[in-house]
N, CA and C atoms as an extended XYZ file, in Angstrom:
384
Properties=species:S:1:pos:R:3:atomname:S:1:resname:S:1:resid:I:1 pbc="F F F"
N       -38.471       68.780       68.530 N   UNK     1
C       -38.058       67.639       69.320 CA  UNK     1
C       -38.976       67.502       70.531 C   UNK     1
N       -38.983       66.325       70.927 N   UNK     2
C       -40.210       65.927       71.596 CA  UNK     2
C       -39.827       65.967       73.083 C   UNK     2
N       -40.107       66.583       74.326 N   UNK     3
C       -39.967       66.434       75.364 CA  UNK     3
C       -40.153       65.265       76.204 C   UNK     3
N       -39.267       64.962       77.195 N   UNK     4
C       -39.148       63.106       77.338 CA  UNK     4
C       -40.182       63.794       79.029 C   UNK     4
N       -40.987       62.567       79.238 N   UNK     5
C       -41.341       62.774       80.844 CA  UNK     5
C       -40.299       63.145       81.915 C   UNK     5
N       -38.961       62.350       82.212 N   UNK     6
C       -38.003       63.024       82.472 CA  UNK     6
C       -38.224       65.008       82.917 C   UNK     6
N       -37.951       65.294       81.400 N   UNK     7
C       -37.922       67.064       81.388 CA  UNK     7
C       -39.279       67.668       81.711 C   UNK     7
N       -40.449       66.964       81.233 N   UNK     8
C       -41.710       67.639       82.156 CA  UNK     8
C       -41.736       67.757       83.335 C   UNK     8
N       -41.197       66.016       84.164 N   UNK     9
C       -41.466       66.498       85.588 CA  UNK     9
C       -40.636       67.930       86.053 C   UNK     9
N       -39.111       67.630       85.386 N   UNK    10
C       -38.240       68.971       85.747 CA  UNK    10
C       -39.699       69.965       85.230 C   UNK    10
N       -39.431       70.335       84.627 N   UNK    11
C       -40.363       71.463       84.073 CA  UNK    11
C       -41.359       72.139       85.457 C   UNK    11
N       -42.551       71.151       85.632 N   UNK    12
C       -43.239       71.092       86.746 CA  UNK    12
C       -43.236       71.447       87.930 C   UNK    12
N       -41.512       70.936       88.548 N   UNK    13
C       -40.834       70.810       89.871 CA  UNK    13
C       -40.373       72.386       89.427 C   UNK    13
N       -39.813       73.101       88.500 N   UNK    14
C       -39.422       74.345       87.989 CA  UNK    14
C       -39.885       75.487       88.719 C   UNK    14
N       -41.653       74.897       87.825 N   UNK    15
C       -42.801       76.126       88.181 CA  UNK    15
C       -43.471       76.020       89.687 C   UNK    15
N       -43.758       74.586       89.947 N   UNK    16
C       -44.405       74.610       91.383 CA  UNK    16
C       -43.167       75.687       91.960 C   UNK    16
N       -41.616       75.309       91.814 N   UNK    17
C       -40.940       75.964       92.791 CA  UNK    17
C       -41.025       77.777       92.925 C   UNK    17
N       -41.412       77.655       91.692 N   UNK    18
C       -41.154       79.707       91.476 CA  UNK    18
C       -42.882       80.212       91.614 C   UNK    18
N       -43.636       79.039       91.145 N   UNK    19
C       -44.763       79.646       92.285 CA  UNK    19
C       -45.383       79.789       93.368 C   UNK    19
N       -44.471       79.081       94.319 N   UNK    20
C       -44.493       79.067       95.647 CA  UNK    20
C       -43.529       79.960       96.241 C   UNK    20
N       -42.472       80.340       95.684 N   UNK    21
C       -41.637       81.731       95.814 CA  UNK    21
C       -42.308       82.896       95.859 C   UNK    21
N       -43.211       83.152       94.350 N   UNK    22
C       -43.627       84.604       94.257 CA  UNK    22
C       -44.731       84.580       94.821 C   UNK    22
N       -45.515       83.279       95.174 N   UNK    23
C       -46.428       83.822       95.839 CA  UNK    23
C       -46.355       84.050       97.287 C   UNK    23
N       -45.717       82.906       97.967 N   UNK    24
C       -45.433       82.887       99.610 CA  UNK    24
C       -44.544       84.101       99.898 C   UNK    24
N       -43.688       83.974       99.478 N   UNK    25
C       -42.478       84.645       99.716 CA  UNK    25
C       -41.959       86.350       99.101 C   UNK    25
N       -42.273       86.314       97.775 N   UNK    26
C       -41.926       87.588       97.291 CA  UNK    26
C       -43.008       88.530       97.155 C   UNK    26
N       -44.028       87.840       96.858 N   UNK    27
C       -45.551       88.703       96.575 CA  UNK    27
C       -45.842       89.676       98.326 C   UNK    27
N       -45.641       89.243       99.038 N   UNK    28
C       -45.796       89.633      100.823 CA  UNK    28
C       -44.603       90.874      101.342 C   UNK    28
N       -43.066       90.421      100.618 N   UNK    29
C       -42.127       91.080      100.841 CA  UNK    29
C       -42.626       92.236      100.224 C   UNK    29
N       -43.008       92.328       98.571 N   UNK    30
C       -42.433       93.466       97.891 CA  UNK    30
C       -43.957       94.512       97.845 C   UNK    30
N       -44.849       93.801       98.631 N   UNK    31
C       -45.910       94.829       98.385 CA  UNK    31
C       -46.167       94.989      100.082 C   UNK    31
N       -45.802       95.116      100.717 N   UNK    32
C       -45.512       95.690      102.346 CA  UNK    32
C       -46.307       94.745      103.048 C   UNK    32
N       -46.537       93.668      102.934 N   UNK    33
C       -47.767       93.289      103.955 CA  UNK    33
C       -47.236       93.050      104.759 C   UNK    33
N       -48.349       93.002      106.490 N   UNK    34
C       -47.709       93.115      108.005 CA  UNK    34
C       -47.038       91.363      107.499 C   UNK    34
N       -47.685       90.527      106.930 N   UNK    35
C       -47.161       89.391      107.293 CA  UNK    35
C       -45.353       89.403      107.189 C   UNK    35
N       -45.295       89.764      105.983 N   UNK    36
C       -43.702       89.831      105.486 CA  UNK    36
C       -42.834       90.362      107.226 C   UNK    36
N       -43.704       91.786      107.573 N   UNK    37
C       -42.657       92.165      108.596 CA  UNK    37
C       -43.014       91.706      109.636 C   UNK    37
N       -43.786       90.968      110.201 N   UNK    38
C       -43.914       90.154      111.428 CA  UNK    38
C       -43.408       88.963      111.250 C   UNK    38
N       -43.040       88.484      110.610 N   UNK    39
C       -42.298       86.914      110.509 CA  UNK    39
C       -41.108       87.328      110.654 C   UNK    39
N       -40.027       88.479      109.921 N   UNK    40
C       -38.950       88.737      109.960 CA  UNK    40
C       -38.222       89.377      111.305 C   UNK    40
N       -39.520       89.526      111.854 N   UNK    41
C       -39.250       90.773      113.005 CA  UNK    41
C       -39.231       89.626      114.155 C   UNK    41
N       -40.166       88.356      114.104 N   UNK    42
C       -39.872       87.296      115.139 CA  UNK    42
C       -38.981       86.437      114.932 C   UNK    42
N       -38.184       86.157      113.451 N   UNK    43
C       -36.789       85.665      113.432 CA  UNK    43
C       -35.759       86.920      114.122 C   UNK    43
N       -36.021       88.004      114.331 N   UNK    44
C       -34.837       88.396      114.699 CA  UNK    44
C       -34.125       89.613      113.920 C   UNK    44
N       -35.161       89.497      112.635 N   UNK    45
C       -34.481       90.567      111.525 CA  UNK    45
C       -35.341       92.218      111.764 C   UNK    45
N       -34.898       93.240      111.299 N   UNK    46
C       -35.472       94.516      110.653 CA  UNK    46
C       -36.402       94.162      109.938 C   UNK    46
N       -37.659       94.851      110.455 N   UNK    47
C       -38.797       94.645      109.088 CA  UNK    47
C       -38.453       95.380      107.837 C   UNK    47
N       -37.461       96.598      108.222 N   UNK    48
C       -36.762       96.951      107.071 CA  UNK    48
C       -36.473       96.209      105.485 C   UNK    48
N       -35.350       94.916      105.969 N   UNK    49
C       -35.011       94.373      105.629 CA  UNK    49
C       -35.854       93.500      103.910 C   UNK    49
N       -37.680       93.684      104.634 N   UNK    50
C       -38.189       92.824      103.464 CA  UNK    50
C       -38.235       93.444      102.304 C   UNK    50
N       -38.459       94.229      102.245 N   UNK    51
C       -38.268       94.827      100.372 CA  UNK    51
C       -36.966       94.627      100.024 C   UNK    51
N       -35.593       94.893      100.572 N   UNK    52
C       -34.254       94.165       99.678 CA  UNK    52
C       -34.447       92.499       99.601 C   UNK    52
N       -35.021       92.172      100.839 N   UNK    53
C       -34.732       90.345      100.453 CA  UNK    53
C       -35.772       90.123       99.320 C   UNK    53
N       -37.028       90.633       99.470 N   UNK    54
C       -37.936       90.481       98.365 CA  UNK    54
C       -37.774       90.137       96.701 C   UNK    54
N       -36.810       91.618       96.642 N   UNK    55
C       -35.972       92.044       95.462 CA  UNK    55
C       -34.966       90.565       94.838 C   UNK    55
N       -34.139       90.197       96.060 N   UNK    56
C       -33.300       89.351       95.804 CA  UNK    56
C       -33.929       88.396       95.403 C   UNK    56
N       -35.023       87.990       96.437 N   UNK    57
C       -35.884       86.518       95.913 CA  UNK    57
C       -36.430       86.589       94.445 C   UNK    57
N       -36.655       87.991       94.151 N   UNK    58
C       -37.509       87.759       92.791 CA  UNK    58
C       -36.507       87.456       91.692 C   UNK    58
N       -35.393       88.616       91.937 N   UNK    59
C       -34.052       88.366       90.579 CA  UNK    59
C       -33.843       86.747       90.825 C   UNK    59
N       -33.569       86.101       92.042 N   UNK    60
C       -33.257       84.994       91.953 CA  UNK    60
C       -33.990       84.166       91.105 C   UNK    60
N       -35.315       83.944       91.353 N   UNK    61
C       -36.166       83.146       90.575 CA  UNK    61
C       -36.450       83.421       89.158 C   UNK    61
N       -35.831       84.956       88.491 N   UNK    62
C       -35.870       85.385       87.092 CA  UNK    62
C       -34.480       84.558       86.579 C   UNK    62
N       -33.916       84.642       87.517 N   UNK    63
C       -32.431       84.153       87.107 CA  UNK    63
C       -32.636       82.493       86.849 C   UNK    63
N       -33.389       82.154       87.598 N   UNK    64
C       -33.576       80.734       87.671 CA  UNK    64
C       -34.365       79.969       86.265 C   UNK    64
N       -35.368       80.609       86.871 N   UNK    65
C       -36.469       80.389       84.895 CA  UNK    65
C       -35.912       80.923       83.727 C   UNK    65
N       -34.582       81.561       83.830 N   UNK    66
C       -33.938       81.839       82.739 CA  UNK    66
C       -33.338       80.747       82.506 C   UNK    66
N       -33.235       80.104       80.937 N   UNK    67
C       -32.362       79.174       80.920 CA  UNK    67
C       -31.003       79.339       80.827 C   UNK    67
N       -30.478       80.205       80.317 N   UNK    68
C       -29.316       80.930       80.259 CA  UNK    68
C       -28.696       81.027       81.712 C   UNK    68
N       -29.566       81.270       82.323 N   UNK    69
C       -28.811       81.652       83.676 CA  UNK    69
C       -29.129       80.651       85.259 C   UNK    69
N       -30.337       80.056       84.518 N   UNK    70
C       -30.850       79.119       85.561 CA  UNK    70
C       -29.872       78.435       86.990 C   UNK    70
N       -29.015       78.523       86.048 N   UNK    71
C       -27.437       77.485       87.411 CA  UNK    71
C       -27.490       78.607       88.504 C   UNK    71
N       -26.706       79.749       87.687 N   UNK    72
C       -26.639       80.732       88.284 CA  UNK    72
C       -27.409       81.400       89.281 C   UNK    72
N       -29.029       81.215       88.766 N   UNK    73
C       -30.256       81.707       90.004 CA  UNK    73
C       -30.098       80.726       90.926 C   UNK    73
N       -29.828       78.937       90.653 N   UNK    74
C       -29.936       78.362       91.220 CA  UNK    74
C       -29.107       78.832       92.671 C   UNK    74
N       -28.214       78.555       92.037 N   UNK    75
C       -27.037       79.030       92.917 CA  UNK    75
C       -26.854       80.165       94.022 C   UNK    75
N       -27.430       81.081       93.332 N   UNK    76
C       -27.612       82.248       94.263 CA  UNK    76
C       -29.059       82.137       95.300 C   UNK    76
N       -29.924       81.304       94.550 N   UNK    77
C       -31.177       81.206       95.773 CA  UNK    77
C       -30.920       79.737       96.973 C   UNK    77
N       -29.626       79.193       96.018 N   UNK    78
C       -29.012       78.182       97.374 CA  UNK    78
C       -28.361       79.190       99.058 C   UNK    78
N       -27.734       80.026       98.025 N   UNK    79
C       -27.298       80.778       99.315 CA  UNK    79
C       -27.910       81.301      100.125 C   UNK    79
N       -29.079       81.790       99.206 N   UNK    80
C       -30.640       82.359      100.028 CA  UNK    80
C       -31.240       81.661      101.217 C   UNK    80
N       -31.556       80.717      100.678 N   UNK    81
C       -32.326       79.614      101.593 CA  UNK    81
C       -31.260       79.003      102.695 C   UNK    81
N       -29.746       78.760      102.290 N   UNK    82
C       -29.304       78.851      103.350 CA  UNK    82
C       -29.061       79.581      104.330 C   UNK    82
N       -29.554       80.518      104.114 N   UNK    83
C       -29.471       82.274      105.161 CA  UNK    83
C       -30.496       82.053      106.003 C   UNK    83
N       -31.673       81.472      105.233 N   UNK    84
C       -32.693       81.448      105.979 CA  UNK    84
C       -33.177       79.831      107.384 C   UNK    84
N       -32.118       79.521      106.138 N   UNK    85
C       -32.152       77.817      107.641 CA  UNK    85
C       -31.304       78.650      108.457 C   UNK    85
N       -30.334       79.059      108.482 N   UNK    86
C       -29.578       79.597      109.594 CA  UNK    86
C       -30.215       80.485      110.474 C   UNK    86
N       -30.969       80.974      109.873 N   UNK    87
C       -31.913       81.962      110.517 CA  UNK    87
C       -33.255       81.174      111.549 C   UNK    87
N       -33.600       80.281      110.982 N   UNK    88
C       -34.717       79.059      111.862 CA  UNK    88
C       -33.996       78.721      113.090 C   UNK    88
N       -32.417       77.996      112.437 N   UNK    89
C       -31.230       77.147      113.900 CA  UNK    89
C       -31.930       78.249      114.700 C   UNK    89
N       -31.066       79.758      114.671 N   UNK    90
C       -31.014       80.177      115.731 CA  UNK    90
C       -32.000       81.061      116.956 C   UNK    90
N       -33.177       80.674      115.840 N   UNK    91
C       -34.054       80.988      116.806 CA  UNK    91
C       -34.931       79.827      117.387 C   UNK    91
N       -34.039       78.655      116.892 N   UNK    92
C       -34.757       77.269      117.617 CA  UNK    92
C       -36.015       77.049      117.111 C   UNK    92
N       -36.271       77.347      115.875 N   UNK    93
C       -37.897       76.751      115.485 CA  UNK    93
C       -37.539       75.069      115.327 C   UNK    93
N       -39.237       74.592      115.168 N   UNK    94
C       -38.751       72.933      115.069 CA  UNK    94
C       -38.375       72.582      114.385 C   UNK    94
N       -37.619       71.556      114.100 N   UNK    95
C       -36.619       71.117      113.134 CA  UNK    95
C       -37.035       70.705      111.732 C   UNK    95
N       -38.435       69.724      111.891 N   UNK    96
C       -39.108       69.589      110.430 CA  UNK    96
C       -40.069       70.286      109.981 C   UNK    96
N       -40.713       71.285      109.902 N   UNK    97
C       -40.854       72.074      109.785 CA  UNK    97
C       -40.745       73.719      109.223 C   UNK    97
N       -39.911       74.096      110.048 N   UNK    98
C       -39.325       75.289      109.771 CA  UNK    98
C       -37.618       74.796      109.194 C   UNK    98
N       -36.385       74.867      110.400 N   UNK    99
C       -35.541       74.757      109.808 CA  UNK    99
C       -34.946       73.749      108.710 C   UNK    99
N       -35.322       72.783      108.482 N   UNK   100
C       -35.484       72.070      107.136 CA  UNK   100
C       -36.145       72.299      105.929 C   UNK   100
N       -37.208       73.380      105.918 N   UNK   101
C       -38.545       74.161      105.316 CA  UNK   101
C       -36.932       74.530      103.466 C   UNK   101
N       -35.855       75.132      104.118 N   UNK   102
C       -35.271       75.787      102.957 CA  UNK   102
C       -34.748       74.710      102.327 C   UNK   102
N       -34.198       73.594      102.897 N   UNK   103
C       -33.426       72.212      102.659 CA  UNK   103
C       -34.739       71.549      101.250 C   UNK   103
N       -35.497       71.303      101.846 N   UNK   104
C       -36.515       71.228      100.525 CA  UNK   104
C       -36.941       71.651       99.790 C   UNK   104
N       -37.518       73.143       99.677 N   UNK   105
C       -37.478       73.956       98.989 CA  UNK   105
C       -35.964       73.900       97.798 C   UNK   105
N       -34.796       73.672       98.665 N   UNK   106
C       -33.635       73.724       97.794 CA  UNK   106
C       -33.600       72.374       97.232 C   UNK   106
N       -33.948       71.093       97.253 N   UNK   107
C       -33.867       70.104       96.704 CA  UNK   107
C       -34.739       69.955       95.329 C   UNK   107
N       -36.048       70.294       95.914 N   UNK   108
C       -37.169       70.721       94.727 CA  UNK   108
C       -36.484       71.426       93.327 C   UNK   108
N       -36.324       72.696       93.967 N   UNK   109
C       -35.364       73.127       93.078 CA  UNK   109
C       -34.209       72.887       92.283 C   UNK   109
N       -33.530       72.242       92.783 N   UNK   110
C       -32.571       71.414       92.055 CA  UNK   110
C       -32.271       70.367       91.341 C   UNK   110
N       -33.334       69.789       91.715 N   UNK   111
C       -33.865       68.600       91.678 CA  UNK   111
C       -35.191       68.751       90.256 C   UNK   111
N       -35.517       69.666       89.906 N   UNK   112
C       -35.729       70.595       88.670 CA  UNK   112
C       -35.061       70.880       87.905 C   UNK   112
N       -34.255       71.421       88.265 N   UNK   113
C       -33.166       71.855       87.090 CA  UNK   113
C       -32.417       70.885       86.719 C   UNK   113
N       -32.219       69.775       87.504 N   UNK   114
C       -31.515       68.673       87.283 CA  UNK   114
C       -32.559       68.074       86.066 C   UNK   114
N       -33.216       67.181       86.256 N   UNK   115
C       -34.224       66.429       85.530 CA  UNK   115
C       -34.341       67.448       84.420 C   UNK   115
N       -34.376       69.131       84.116 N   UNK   116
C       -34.639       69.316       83.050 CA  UNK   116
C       -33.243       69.833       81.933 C   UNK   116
N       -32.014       69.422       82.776 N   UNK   117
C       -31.232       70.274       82.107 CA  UNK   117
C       -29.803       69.001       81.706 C   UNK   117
N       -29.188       68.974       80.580 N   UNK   118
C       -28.762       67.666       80.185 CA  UNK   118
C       -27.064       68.237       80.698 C   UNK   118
N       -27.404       69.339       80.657 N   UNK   119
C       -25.763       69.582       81.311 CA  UNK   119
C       -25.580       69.501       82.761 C   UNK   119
N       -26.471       69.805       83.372 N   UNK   120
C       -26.195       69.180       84.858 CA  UNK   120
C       -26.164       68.008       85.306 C   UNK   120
N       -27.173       67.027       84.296 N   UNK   121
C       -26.899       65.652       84.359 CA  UNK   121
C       -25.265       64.651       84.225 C   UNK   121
N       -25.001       66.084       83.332 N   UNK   122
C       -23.957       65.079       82.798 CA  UNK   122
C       -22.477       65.640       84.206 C   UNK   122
N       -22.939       66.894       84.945 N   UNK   123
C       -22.280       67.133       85.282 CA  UNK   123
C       -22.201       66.474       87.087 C   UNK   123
N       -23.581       65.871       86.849 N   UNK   124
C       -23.758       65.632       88.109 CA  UNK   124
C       -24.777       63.847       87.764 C   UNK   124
N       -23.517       63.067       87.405 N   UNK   125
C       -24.645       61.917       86.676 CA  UNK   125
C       -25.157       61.011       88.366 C   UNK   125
N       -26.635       60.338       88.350 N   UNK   126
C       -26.496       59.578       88.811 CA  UNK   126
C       -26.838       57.939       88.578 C   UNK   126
N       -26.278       57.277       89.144 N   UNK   127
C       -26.104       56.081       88.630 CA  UNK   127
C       -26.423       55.021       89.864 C   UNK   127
N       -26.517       53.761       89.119 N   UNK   128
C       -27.512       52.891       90.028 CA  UNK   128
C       -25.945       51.767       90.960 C   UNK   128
């Protein structure tokens, strides 16, 4: 069966999203670089902290490119990214930019899985 443009762009919006994850985001956490712990350490967090969030970010995005489980990653890297806008508010970064930075990231994403998946459509139709 033939893939409609529709499910490519999902497709597309899929991968840009999980390769801008593992590379920005998880590739820095899980192999120690200063960047990972100097960004976390000027929000406010333990540089500790980046190898578990790392971890999380990566299951998330396995969970996500799984189709089986995709909702589910979705879902759980919604909560993610909302940890992390909360984390921008309160250290007052600028608003478009940084604390909106997860708000898109999470739309992209969803906004992926939407376009490629006929059960979220139906579960989430939109109409003109």
């Amino acid at each position: 069966m033939k893939a409609s443009p529709m499910v490519w762009t999902g497709r597309v919006l899929t991968g840009l999203f999980a390769l801008f994850m593992l590379g920005a985001s998880v590739t820095p956490k899980l192999m120690g670089m200063p960047v990972a712990a100097e960004t976390l350490t000027a929000l406010g967090w333990s540089a500790e902290w980046a190898l578990p969030i790392g971890l999380m970010e990566l299951g998330f995005v396995i969970l996500y490119l799984y189709p089986r489980t995709s909702v589910l990653g979705a879902v759980m890297m919604t909560g993610l990214l909302g940890g992390a806008m909360a984390t921008q508010v309160r250290v007052d970064s600028p608003l478009f930019s940084h604390q909106l930075f997860s708000l898109y990231l999470g739309l992209i994403m969803w906004g992926g899985l939407w376009l490629r998946d006929e059960r979220l459509k139906a579960l989430f139709p939109f109409r003109r």
